[in-house]
C-alpha positions as CSV (number, residue, x, y, z in Angstrom):
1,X,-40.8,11.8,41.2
2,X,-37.6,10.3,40.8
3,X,-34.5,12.3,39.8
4,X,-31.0,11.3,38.1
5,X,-28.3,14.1,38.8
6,X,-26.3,14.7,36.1
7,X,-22.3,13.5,37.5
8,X,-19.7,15.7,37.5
9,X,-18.1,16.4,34.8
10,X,-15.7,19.2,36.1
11,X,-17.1,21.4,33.5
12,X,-16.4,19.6,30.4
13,X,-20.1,19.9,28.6
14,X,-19.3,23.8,29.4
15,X,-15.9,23.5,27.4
16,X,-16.8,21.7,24.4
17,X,-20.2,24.2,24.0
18,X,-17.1,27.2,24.0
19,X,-14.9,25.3,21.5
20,X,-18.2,24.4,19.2
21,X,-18.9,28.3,19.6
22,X,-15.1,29.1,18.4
23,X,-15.1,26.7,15.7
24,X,-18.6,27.7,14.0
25,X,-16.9,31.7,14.5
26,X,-14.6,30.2,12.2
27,X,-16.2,28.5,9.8
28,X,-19.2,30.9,9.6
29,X,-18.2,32.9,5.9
30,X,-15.9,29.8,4.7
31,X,-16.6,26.3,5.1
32,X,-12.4,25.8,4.6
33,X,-11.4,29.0,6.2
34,X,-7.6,30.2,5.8
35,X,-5.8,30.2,9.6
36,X,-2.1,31.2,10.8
37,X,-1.8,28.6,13.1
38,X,1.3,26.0,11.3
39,X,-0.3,22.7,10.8
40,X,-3.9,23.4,11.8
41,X,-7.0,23.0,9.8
42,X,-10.8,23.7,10.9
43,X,-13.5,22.5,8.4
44,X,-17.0,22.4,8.5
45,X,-19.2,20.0,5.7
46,X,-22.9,20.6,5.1
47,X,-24.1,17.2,4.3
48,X,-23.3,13.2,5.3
49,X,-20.7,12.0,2.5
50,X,-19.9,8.7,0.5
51,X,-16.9,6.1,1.7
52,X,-13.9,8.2,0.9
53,X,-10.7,6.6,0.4
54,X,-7.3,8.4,1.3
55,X,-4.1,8.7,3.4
56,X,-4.6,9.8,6.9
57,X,-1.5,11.3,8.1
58,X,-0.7,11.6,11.5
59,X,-2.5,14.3,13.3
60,X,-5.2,14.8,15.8
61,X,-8.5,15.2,14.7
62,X,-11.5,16.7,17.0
63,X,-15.5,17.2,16.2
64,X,-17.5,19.9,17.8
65,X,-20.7,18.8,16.0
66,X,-21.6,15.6,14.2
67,X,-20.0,12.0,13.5
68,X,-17.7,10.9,11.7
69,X,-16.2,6.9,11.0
70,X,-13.1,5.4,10.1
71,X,-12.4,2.0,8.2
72,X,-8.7,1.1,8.9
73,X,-8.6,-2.9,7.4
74,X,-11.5,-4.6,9.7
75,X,-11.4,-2.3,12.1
76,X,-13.9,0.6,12.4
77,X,-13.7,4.1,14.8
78,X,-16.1,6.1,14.9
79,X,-16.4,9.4,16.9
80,X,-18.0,12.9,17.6
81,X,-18.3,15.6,19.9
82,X,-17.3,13.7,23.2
83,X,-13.9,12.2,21.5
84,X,-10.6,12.6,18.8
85,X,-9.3,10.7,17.0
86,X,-5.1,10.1,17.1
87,X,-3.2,8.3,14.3
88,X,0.7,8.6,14.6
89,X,1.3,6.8,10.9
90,X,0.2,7.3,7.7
91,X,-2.9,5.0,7.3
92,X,-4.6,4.2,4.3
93,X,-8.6,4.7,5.4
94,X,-12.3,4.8,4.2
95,X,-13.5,7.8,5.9
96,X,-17.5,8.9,6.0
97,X,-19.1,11.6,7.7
98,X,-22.0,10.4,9.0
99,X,-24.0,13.0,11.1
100,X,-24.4,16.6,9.1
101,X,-27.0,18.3,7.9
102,X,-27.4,22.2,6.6
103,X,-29.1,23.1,10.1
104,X,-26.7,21.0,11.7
105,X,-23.2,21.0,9.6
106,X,-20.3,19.0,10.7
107,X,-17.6,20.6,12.0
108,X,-14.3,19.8,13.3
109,X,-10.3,21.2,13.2
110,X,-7.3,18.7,13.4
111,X,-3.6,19.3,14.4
112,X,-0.5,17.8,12.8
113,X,1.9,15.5,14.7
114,X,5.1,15.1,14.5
115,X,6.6,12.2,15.9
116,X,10.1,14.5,16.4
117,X,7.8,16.4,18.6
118,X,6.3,13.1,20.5
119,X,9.9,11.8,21.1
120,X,11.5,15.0,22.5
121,X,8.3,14.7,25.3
122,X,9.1,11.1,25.9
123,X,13.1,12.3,26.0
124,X,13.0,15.3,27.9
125,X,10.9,13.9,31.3
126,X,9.1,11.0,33.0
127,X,5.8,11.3,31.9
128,X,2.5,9.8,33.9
129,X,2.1,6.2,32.1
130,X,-1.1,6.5,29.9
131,X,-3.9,3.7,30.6
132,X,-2.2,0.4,28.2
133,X,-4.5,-0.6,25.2
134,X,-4.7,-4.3,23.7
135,X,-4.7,-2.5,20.1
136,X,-1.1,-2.3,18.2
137,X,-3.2,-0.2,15.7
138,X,-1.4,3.4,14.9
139,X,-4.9,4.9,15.2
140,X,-7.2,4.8,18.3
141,X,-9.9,7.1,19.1
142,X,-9.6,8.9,23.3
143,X,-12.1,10.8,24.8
144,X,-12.1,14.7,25.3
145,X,-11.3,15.6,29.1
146,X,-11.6,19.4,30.4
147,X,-7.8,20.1,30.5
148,X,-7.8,19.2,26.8
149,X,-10.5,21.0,25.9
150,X,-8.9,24.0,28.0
151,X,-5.7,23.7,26.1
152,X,-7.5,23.6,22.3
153,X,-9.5,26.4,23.3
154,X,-6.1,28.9,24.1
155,X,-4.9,27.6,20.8
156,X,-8.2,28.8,18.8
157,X,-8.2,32.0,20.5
158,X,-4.8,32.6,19.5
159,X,-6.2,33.2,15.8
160,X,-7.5,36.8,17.4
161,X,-4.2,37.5,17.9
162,X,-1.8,36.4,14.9
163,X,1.0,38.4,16.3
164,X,1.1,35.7,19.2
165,X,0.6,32.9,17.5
166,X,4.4,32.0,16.3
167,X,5.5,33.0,20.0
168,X,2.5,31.1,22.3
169,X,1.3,28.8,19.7
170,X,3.9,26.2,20.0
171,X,4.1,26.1,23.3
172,X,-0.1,25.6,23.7
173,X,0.5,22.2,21.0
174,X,3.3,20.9,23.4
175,X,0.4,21.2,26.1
176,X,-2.1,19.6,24.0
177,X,0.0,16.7,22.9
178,X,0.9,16.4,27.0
179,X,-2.4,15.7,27.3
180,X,-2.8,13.3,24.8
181,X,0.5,11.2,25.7
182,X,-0.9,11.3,29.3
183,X,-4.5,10.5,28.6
184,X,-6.3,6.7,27.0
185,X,-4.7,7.2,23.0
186,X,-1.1,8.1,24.7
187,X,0.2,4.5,24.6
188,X,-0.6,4.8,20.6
189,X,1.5,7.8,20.2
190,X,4.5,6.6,22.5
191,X,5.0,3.6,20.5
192,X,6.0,5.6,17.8
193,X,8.0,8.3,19.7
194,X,10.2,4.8,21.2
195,X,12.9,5.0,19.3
196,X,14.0,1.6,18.9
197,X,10.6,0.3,19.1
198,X,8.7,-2.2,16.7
199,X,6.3,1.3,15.1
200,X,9.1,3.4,14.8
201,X,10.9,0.7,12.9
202,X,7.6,0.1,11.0
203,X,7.5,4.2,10.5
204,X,10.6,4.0,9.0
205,X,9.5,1.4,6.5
206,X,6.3,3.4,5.9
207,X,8.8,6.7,5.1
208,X,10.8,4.4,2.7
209,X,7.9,3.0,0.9
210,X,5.9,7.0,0.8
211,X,9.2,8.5,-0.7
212,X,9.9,4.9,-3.2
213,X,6.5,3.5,-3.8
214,X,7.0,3.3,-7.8
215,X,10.0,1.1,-7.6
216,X,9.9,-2.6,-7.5
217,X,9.6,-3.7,-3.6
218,X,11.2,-6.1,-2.2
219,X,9.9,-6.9,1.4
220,X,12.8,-8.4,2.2
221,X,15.3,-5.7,1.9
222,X,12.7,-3.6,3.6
223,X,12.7,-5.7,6.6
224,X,16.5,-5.3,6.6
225,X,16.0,-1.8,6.3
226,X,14.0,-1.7,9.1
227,X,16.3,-4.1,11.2
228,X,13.8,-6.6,12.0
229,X,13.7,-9.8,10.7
230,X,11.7,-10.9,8.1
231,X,8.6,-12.3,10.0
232,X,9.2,-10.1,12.8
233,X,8.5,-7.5,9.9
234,X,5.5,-8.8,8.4
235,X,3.5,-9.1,11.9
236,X,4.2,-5.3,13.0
237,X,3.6,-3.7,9.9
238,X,0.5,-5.4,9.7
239,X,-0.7,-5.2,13.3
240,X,0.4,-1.4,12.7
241,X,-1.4,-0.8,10.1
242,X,-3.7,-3.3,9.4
243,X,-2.0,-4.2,5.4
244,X,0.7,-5.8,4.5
245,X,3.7,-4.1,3.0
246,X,2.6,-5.0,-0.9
247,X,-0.9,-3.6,-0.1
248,X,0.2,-0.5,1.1
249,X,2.2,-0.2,-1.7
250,X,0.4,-1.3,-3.7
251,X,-2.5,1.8,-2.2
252,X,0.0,4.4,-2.5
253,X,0.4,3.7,-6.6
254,X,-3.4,3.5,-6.9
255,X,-3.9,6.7,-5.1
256,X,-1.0,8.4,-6.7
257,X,-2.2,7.2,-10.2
258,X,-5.6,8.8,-9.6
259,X,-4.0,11.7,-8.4
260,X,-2.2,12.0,-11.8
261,X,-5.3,11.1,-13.7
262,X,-7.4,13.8,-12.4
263,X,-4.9,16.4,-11.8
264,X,-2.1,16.2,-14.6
265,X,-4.6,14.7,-17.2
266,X,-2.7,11.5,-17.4
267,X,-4.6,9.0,-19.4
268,X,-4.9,5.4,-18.2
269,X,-1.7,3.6,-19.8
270,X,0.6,6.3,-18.8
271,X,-0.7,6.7,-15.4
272,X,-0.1,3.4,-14.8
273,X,3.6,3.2,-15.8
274,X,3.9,6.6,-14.0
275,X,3.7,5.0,-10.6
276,X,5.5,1.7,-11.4
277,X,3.1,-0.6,-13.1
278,X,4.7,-2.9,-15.5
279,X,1.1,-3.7,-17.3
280,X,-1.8,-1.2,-17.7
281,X,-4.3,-4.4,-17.8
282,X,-3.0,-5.4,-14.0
283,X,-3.4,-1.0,-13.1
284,X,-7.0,-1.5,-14.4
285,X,-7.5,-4.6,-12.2
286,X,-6.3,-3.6,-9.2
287,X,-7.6,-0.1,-9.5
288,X,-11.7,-1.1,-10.4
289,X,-11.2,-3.6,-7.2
290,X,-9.8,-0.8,-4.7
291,X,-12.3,2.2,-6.2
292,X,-15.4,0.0,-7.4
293,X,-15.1,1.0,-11.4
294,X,-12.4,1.2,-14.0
295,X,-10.0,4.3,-14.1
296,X,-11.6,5.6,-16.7
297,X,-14.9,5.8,-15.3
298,X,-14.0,6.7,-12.1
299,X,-12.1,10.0,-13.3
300,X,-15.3,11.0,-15.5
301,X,-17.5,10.6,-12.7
302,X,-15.0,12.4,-10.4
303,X,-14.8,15.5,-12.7
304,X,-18.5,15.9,-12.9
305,X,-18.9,15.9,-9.1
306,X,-17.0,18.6,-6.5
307,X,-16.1,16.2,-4.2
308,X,-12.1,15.9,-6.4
309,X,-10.1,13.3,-3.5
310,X,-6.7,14.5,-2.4
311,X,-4.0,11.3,-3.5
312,X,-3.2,12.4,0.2
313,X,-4.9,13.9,2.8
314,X,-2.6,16.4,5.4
315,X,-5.3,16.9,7.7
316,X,-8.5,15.2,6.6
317,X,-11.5,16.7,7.3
């Protein structure tokens, strides 16, 4: 009888089993449990779901059980319980759990980044260079390696003992994000620590546009804004984030508007002069070809199900 030995993985199938364990501890009375830990989320969902549009902001996003995938323009991630996912800009995504069931629930946690937090690291020391990646994509998906794993685990048990958490806490994120920077995503998330570099002069556009997106844009000035020039300008943003500038505009009104529709119980018209439309007829247009019906319809059908989308998602689950 032949026999394949299993290679070595240094323990790693051991590590995720004990991070799965913590995780489903967790999410075992609450499917959306309350934790102490500042900018962490864990989740757990009982069923596949639907394409679900939103913002992805940057964080990094881990599955203990089940699959998830990720639409970003053409491109598609998907990943599980052997990978993360790491985007370092806000993204505009179609997101889909793929792999949960009631006996088998999906379940995952994801940690906020902050790119103030990724430059200090790329400031403060030399750093081992990551493995380089053809992508220019502010999103890539690494795989899970036992130091990692190691690290996430100290920061979950940490929610034992909230006393620690606002003095070890920090400190245990620094280590996981050393990981990250070192590991096969890092080169996604240094571009955008660089200061000086093409993403974080395309961050800085994406800030503008977040904090203005209801005024009238003009890509131009933008580009100046950004100190690039204006081709230079209209390559990086969209190799960064797979739109152009107008689109993810353009996204940001349409997912603000629904926001306002469902929320603040704006009607149509004034929904769409809320977040800078100049004709409701264009809104309706644009909005039926992004979410697949009319605003109207969409909000009805929205308010009869329990799946309400956030306009943006912190840490997406």
């Amino acid at each position: 009888m032949n026999t394949q030995e299993r290679p070595d993985d240094g323990g790693l199938e051991d590590r995720k089993l004990r991070l799965f364990e913590r995780i489903a501890r967790w999410t075992d009375e609450s499917d959306d449990p309350k934790i102490s830990i500042p900018g962490m989320r864990i989740y757990k969902r009982r069923e596949p779901s639907g394409l679900t549009r939103y913002t992805h902001q940057p964080s990094l996003c881990f599955i203990v059980q089940g699959s998830k995938r990720i639409i970003l323009g053409t491109d598609e991630y998907s990943y599980g319980r052997d990978s993360y996912l790491a985007t370092s800009i806000d993204l505009p995504i179609v997101a889909q759990i793929v792999d949960a069931s009631p006996e088998r629930p999906y379940m995952g946690f994801a940690l906020k980044l902050d790119q103030k937090d990724i430059a200090q690291m790329l400031v403060e020391g030399n750093l081992p260079e990551p493995s380089p990646s053809e992508s220019s994509r502010a999103m890539t998906v690494g795989s899970l390696t036992a130091p990692l794993v190691d690290a996430l685990i100290r920061l979950i048990d940490l929610l034992d003992e909230p006393e620690a958490i606002p003095f070890l806490a920090p400190a245990i994120h620094r280590e996981v994000l050393y990981r990250v920077l070192t590991g096969e995503a890092g080169i996604h998330l240094r571009r955008i620590g660089m200061r000086g570099s093409q993403n974080s002069r395309i961050l800085r556009a994406v800030d503008w546009l977040k904090s203005n997106f209801t005024q009238r844009l003009s890509v131009e000035e933008l580009a100046t804004y950004s100190q690039m020039s204006l081709s230079a300008f209209h390559h990086h943003f969209r190799e960064i984030t797979a739109m152009s500038p107008l689109q993810y505009q353009k996204w940001l009104r349409l997912q603000d508007a629904r926001r306002l529709m469902l929320t603040a119980d704006y009607d149509v018209t004034r929904a769409a002069f809320g977040v800078g439309y100049e004709s409701s007829s264009q809104f309706c247009r644009e909005y039926s070809r992004l979410f697949g019906v009319s605003p109207a319809k969409d909000v009805r059908k929205l308010r009869l199900s329990s799946d309400v989308p956030r306009a943006t998602a912190s840490l997406a689950g």
